[in-house]
PQR file with spaces between the fields and no chain letter, atoms N, CA, C, O and H, PARSE charges and radii, in Angstrom:
ATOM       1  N    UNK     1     203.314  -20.953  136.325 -0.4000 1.5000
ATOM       2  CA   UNK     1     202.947  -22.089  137.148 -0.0000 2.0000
ATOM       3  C    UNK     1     202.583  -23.294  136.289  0.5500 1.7000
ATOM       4  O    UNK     1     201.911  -24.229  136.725 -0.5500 1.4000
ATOM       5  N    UNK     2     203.025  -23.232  135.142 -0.4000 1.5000
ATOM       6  CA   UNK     2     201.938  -24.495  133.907 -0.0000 2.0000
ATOM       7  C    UNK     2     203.235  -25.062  134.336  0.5500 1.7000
ATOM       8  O    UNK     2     202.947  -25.762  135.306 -0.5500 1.4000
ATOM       9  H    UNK     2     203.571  -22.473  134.788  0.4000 1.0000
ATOM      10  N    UNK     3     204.580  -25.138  134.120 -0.4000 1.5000
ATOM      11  CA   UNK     3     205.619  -26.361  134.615 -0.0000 2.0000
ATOM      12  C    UNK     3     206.876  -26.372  135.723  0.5500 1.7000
ATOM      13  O    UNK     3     207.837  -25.604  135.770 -0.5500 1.4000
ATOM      14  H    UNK     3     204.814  -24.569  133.332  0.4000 1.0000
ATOM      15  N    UNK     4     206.673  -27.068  136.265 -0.4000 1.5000
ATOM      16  CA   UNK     4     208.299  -27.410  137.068 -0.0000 2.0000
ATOM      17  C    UNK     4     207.352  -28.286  138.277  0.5500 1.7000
ATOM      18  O    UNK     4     206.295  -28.903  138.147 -0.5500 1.4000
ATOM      19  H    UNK     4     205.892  -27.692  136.226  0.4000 1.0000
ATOM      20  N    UNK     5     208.020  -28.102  139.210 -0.4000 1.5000
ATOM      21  CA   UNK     5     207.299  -29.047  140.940 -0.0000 2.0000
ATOM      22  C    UNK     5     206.907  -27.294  141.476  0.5500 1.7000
ATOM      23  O    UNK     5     207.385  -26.171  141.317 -0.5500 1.4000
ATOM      24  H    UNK     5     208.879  -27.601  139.316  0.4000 1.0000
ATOM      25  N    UNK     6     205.850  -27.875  142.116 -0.4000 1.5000
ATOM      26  CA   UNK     6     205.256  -26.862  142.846 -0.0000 2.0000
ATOM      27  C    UNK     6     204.418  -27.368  143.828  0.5500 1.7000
ATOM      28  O    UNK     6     204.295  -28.592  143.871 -0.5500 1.4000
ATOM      29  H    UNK     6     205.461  -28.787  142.245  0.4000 1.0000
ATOM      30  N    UNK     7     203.785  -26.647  144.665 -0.4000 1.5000
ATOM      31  CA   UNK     7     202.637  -27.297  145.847 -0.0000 2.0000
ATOM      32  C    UNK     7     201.620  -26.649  146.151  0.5500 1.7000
ATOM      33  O    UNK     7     201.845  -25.752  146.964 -0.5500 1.4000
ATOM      34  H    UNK     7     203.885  -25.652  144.630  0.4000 1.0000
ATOM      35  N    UNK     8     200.223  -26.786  145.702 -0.4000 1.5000
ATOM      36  CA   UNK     8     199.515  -25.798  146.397 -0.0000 2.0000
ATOM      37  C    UNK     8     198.846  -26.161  147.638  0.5500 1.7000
ATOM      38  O    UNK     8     198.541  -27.302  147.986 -0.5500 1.4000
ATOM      39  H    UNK     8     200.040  -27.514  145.042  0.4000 1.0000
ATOM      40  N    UNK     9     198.619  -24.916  148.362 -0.4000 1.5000
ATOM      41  CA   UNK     9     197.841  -25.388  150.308 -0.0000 2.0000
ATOM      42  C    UNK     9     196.559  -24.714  149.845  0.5500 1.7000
ATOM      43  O    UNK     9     196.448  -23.758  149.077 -0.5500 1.4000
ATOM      44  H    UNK     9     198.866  -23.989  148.079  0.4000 1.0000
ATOM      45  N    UNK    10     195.556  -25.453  150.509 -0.4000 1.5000
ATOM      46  CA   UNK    10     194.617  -24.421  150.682 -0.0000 2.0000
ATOM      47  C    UNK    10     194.042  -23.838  152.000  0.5500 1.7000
ATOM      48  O    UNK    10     193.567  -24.620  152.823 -0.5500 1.4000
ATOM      49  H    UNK    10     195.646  -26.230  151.132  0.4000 1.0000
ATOM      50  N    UNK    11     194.055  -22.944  152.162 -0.4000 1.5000
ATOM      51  CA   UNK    11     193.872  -22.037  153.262 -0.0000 2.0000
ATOM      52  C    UNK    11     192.196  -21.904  153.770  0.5500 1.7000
ATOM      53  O    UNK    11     191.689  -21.954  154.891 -0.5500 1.4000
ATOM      54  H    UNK    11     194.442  -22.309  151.493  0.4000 1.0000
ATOM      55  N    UNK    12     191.590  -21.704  152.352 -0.4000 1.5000
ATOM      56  CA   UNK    12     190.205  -21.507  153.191 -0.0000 2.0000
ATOM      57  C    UNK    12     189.518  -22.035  151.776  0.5500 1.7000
ATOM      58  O    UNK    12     189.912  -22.372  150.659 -0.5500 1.4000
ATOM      59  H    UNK    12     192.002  -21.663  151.442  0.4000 1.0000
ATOM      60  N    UNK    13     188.277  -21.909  152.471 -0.4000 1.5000
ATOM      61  CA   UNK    13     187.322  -22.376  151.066 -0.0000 2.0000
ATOM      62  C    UNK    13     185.944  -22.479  151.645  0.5500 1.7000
ATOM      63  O    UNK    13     185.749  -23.117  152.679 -0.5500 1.4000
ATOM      64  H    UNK    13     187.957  -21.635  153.378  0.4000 1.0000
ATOM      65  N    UNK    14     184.729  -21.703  150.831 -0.4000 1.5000
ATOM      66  CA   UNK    14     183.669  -21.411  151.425 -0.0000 2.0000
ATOM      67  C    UNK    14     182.648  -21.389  149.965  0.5500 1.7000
ATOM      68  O    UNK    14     182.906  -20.792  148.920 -0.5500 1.4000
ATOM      69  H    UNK    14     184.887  -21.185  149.991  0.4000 1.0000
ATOM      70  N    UNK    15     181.223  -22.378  150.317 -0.4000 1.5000
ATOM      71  CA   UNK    15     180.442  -22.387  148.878 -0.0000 2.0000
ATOM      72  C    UNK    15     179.510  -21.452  149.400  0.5500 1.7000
ATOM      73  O    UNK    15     179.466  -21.026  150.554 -0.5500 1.4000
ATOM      74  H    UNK    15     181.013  -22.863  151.165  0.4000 1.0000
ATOM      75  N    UNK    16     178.742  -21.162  148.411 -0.4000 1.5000
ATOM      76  CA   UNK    16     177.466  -20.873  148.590 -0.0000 2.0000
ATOM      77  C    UNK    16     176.913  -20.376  147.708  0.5500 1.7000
ATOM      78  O    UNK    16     177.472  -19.725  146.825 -0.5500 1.4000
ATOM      79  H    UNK    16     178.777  -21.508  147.474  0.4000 1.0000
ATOM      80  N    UNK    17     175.228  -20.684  147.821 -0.4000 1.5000
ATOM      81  CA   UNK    17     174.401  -20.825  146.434 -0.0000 2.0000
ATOM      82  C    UNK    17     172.935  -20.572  146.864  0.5500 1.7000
ATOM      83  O    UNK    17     172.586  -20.280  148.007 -0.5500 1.4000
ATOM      84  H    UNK    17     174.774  -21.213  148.538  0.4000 1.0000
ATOM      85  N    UNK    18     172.120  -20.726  145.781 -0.4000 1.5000
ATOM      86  CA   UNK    18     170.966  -20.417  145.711 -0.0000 2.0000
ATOM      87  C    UNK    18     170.084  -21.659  145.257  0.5500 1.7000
ATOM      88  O    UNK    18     170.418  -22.334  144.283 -0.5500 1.4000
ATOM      89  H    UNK    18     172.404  -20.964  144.852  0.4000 1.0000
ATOM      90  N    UNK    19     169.064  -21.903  145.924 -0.4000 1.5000
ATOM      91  CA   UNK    19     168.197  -23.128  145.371 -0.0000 2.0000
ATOM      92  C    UNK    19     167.404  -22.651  144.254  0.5500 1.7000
ATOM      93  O    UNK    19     167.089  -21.500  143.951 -0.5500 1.4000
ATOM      94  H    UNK    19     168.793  -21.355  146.715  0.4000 1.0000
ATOM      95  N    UNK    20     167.135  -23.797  143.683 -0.4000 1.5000
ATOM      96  CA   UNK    20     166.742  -23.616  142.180 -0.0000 2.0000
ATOM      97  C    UNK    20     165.208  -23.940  142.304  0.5500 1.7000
ATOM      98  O    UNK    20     164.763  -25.014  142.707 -0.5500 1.4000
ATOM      99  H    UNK    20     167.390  -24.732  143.929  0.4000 1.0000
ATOM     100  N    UNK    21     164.161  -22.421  141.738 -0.4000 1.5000
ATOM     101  CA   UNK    21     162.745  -22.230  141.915 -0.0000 2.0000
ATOM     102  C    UNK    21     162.771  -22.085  140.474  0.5500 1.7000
ATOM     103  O    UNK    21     163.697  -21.779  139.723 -0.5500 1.4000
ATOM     104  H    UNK    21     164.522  -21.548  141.411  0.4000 1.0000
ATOM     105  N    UNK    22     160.920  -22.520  140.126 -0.4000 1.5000
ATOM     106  CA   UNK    22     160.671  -22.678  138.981 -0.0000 2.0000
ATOM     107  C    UNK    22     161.632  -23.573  137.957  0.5500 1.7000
ATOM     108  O    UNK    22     162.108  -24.702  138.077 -0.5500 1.4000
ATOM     109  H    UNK    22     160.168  -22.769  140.736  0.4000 1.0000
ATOM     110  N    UNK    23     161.720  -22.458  136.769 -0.4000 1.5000
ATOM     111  CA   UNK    23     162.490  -22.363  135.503 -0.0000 2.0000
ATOM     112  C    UNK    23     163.878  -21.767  135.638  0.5500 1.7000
ATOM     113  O    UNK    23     164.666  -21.523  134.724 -0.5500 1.4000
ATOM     114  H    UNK    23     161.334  -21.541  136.671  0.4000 1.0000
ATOM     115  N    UNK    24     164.089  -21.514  137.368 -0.4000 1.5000
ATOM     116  CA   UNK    24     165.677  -20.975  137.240 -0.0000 2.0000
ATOM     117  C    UNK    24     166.469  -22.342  137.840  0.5500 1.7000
ATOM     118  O    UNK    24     165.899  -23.095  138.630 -0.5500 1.4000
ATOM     119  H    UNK    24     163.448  -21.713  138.110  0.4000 1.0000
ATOM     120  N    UNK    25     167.778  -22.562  137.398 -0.4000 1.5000
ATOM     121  CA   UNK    25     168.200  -23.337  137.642 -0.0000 2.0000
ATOM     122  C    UNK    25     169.392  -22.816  139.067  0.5500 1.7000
ATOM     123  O    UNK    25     169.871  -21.696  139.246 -0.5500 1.4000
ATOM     124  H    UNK    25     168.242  -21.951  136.757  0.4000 1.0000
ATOM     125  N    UNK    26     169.608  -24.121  139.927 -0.4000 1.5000
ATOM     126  CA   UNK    26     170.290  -23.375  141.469 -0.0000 2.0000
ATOM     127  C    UNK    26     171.871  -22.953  140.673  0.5500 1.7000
ATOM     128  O    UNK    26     172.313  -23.618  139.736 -0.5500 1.4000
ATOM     129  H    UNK    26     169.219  -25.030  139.782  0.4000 1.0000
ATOM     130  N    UNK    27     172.545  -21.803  141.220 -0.4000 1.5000
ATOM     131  CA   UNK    27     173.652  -21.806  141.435 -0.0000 2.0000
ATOM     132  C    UNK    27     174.342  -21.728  142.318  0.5500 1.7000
ATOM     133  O    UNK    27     173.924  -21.387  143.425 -0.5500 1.4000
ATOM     134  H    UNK    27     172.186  -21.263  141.981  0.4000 1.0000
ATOM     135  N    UNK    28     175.860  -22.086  142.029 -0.4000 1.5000
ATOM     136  CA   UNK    28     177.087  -22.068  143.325 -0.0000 2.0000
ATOM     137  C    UNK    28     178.037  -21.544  142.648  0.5500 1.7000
ATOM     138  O    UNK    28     178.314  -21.488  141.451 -0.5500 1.4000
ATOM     139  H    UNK    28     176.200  -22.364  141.130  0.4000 1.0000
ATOM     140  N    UNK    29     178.680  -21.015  143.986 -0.4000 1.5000
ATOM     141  CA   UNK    29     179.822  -20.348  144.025 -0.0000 2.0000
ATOM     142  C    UNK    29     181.224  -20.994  144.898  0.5500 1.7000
ATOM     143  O    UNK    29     181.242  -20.989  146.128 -0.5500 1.4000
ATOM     144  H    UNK    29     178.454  -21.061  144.960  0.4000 1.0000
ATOM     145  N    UNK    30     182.034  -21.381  144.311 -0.4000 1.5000
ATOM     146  CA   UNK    30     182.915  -21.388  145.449 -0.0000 2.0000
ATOM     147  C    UNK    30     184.127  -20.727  145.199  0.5500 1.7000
ATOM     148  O    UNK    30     184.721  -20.611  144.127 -0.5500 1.4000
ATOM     149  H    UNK    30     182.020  -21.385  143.311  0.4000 1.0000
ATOM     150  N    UNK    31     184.541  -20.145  146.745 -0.4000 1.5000
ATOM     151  CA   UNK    31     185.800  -19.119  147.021 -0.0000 2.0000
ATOM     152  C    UNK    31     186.601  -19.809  147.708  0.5500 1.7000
ATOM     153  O    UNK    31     186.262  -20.329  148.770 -0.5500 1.4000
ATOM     154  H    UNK    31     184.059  -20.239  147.616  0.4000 1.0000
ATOM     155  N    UNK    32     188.197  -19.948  147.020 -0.4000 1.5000
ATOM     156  CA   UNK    32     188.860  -20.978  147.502 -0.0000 2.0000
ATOM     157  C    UNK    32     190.268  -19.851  147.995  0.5500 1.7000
ATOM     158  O    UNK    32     190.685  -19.176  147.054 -0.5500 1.4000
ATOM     159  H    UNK    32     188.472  -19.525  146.157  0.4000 1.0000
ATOM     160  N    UNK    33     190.715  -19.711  148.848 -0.4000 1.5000
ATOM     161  CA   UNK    33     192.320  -18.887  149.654 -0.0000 2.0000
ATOM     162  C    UNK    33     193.248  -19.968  149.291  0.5500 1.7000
ATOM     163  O    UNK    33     192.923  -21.117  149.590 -0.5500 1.4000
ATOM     164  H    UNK    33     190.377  -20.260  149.612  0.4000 1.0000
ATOM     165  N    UNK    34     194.442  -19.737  148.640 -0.4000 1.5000
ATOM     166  CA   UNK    34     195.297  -20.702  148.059 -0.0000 2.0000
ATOM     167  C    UNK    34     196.496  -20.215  148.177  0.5500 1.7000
ATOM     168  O    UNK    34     196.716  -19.134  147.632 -0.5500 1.4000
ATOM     169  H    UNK    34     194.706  -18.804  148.397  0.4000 1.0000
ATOM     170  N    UNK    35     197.804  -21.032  149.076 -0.4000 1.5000
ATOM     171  CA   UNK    35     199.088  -20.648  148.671 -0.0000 2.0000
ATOM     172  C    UNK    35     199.953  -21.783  147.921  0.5500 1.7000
ATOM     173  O    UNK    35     199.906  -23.011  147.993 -0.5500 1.4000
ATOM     174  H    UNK    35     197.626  -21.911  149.519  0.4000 1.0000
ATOM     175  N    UNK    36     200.972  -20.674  146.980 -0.4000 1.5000
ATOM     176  CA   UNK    36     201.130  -22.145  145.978 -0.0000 2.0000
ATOM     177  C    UNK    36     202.925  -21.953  146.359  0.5500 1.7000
ATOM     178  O    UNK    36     203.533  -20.898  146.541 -0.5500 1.4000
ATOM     179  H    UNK    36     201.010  -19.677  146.922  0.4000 1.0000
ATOM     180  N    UNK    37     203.291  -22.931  146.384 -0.4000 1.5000
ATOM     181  CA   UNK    37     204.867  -23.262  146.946 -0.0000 2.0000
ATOM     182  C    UNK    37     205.399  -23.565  145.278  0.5500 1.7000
ATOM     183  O    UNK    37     204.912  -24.312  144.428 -0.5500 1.4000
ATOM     184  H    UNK    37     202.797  -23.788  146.236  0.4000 1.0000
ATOM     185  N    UNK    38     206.676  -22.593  145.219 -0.4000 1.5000
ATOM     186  CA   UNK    38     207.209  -22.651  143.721 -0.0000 2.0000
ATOM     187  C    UNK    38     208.842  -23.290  144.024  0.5500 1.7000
ATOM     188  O    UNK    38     209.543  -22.656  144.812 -0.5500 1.4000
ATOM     189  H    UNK    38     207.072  -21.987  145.909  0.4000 1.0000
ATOM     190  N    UNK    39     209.288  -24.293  143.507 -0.4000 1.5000
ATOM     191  CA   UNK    39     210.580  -24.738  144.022 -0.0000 2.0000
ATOM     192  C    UNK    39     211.220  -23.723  142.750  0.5500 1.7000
ATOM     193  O    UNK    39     210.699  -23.596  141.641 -0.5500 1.4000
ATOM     194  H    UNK    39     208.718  -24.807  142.866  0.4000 1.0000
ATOM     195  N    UNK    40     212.473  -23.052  143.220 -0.4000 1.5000
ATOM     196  CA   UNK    40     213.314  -22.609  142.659 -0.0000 2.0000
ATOM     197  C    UNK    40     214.448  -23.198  141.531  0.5500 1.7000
ATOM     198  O    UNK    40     215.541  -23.579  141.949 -0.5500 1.4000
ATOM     199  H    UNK    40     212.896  -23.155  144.121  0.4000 1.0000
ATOM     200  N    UNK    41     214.120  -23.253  140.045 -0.4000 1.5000
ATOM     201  CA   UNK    41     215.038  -23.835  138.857 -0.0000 2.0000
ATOM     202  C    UNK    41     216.466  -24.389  139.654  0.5500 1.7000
ATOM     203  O    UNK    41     216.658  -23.894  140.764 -0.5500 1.4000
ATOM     204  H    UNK    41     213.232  -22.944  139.705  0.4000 1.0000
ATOM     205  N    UNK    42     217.224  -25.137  139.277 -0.4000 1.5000
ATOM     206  CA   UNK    42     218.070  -25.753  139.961 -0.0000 2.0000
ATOM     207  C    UNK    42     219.177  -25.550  138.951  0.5500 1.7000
ATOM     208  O    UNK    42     220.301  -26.001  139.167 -0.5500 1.4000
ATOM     209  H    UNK    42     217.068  -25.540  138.375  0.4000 1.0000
């Protein structure tokens, strides 16, 4: 997938994380559903 034309869709995508207490700092996550359209060498 590094060269030619291609397309990606995204289908879904959902974050979620934790707030940041004290000395810990917040993290996130995100989960992304992806279809990627590959045009065929010509």
């Amino acid at each position: 997938m590094r060269k030619g034309p291609r397309l990606i869709a995204v289908t879904h995508s959902a974050l979620t994380g934790t707030a940041a207490s004290g000395d810990t700092a917040a993290t996130y996550t995100l989960t992304v559903d992806a279809l990627a359209f590959i045009s065929p060498a010509e």
